[in-house]
C-alpha positions, 0 to 999 in steps of 0.5 A: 125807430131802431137802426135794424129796422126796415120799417120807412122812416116817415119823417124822413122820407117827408125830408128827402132832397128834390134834388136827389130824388130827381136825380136817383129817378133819372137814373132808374128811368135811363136804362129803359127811356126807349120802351114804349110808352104804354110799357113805361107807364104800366111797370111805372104802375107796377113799381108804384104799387109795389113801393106803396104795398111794401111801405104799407103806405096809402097809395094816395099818400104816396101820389101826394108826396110825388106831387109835393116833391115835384111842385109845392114850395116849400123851405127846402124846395123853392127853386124850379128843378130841371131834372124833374122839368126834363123827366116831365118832358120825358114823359110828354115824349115818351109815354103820350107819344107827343111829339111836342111837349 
């Protein structure tokens, strides 16, 4: 892969810090953390959609690689992350409507 490509890199993307996408996802989610959460969950939907098309990416691939980053042991991510716990409570709150997580 050549530095103009646009093409995602696999291996890296397989390398990405749980740290730093915990992070970056905090982020995205801030701005909107008030929404309902049925409106949450389907522009969640969208963005994903999107992301899977435009990476041409198999969005079950894609779901795997979350899960992996959110729970598998792994070398690089073998502590519990809570920035990722609080996005999961985040989510217990806001998209199910639940009051206890």
């Amino acid at each position: 892969m050549n530095a103009l490509s646009s093409r995602i890199d696999p291996t890296q993307l397989h390398m990405v810090s749980r740290d730093k996408v915990a992070y970056l996802v905090h982020e995205m989610m801030f701005p909107v953390n008030k929404e309902k959460g049925e409106l949450l969950t389907a522009a969640t939907a969208v963005l994903f959609a999107i992301m899977s098309e435009r990476a041409a990416m198999d969005a079950h691939d894609l779901y795997l690689l979350g899960r992996r980053i959110l729970t598998a042991p792994s070398p690089h991510h073998f502590k519990p992350n809570v920035q990722l716990e609080a996005l999961r409570d985040f989510a217990g709150l806001r998209a199910n409507s639940n009051p206890a997580i």
